[in-house]
C-alpha positions in Angstrom: 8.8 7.4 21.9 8.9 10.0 19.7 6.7 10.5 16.3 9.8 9.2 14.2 10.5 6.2 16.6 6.7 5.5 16.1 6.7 5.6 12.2 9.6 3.7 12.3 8.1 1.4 14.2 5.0 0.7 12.5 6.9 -0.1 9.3 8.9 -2.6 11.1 6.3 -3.9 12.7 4.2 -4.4 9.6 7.0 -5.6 7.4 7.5 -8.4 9.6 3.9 -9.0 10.0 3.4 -9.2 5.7 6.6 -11.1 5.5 5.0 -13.7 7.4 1.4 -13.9 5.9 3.1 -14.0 2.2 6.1 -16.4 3.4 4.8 -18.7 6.6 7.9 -20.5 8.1 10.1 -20.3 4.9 13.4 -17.8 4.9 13.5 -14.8 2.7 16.1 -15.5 -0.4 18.2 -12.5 -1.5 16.5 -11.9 -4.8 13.4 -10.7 -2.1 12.5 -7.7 -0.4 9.5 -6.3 1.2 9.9 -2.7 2.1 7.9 0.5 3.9 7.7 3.8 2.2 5.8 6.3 1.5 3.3 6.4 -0.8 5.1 6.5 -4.4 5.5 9.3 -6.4 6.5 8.5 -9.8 9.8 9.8 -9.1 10.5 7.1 -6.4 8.4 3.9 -8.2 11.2 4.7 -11.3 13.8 5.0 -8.8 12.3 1.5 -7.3 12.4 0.3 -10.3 15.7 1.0 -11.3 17.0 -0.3 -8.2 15.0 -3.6 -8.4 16.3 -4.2 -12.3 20.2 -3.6 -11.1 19.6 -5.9 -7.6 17.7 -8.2 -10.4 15.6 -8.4 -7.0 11.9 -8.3 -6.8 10.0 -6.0 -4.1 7.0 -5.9 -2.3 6.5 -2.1 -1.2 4.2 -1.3 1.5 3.0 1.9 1.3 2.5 4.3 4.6 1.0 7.6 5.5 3.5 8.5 8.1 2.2 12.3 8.1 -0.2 11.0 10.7 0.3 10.6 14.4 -0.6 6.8 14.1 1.1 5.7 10.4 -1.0 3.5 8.5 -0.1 1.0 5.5 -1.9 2.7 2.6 -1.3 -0.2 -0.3 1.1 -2.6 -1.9 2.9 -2.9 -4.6 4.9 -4.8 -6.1 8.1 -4.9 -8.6 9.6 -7.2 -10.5 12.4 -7.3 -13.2 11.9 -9.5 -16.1 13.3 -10.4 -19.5 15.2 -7.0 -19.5 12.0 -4.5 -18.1 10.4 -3.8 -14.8 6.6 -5.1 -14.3 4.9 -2.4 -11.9 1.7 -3.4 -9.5 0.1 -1.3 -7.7 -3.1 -0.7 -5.5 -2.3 -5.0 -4.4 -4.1 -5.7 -1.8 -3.3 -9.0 1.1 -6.1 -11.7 0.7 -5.9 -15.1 2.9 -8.3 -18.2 2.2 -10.4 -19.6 4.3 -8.0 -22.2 7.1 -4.7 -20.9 5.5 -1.7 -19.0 7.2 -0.3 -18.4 3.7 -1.7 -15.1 1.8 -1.5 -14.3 -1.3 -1.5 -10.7 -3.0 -4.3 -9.8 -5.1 -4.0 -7.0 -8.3 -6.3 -3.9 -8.8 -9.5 -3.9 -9.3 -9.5 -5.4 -13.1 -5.9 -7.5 -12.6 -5.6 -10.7 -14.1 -5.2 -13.9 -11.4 -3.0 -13.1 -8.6 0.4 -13.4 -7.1 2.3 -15.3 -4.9 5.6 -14.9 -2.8 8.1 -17.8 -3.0 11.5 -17.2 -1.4 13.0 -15.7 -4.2 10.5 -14.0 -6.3 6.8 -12.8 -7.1 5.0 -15.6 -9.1 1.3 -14.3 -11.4 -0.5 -17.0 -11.3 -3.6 -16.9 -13.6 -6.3 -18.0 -11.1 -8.2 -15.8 -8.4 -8.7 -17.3 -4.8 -11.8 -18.6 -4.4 -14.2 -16.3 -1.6 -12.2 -13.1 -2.8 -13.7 -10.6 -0.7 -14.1 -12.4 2.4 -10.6 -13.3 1.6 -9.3 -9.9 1.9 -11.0 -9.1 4.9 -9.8 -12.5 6.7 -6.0 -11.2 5.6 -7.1 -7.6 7.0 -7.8 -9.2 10.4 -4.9 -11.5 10.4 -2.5 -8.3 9.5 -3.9 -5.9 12.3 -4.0 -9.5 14.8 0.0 -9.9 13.9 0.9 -5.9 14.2 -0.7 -5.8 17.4 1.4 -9.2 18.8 4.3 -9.0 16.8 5.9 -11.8 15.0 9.8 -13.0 15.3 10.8 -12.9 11.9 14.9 -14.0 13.4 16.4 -16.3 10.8 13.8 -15.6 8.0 14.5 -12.6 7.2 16.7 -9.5 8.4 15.3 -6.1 9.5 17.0 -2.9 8.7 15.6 0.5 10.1 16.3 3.7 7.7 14.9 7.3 7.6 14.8 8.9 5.1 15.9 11.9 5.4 
């Protein structure tokens, strides 16, 4: 396989694996996407951006450093059209509670509450999960756990494979 083949199919790999922490069982609407990229520039978050407000779609972006042999999810973000503007979040970061399969996407450092993914759209929800940190390392394990295995994602969501190029 070469190094493009690889990258490629980390992303996919770890697409499917966030689509199923943040969604369980339940099948991705079309107003939803979760996406790999690189990390963003501000010249590709505005393009993002743009994109999401035409789609009137939100997006969860994972971010990648595919300049390395083994590519590795840098961060999330995420981008939602509302009431006519864009809401940017960056630097999110997966956290799981304790006995649940369904994670939840916590802001920076400083963010207020936290979001969820329904089918259809990012929800902010005021409150924080409850055993924070240990909550982001439980979702850290569960991540690498379902990269490693895979998950079959067929008939909640479709996969496409790009390269930019």
């Amino acid at each position: 396989m070469n190094t493009a083949d690889t990258a490629l199919d980390t992303a996919r790999r770890h697409v499917e694996a966030v689509s199923k922490m943040l969604l369980g069982n339940k099948k991705m609407g079309a107003r939803l996407s979760i996406v790999a990229a690189d990390p963003l520039t501000p010249t590709t978050l505005t393009n993002i951006a743009v994109t999401a407000k035409h789609a009137n779609a939100d997006i969860v972006v994972l971010e990648f450093d595919f300049t390395v042999p083994e590519p590795q999810m840098r961060g999330i973000a995420l981008i939602a059209p509302r009431d006519g503007a864009v809401y940017v979040h960056s630097g999110c970061r997966l956290a799981l509670a304790p006995g649940s399969r369904i994670a939840r996407l916590l802001p920076r450092e400083g963010g207020r509450g936290h979001f969820q993914i329904m089918t259809d759209e990012i929800i902010q929800r005021d409150s924080k999960p409850v055993n924070l940190m240990n909550g982001i390392e439980r979702a850290a394990s569960r991540l690498r756990q379902l990269v490693a295995d895979g998950v079959d994602m067929s008939g909640q969501m479709s996969v496409h494979l790009a390269e930019a190029a």
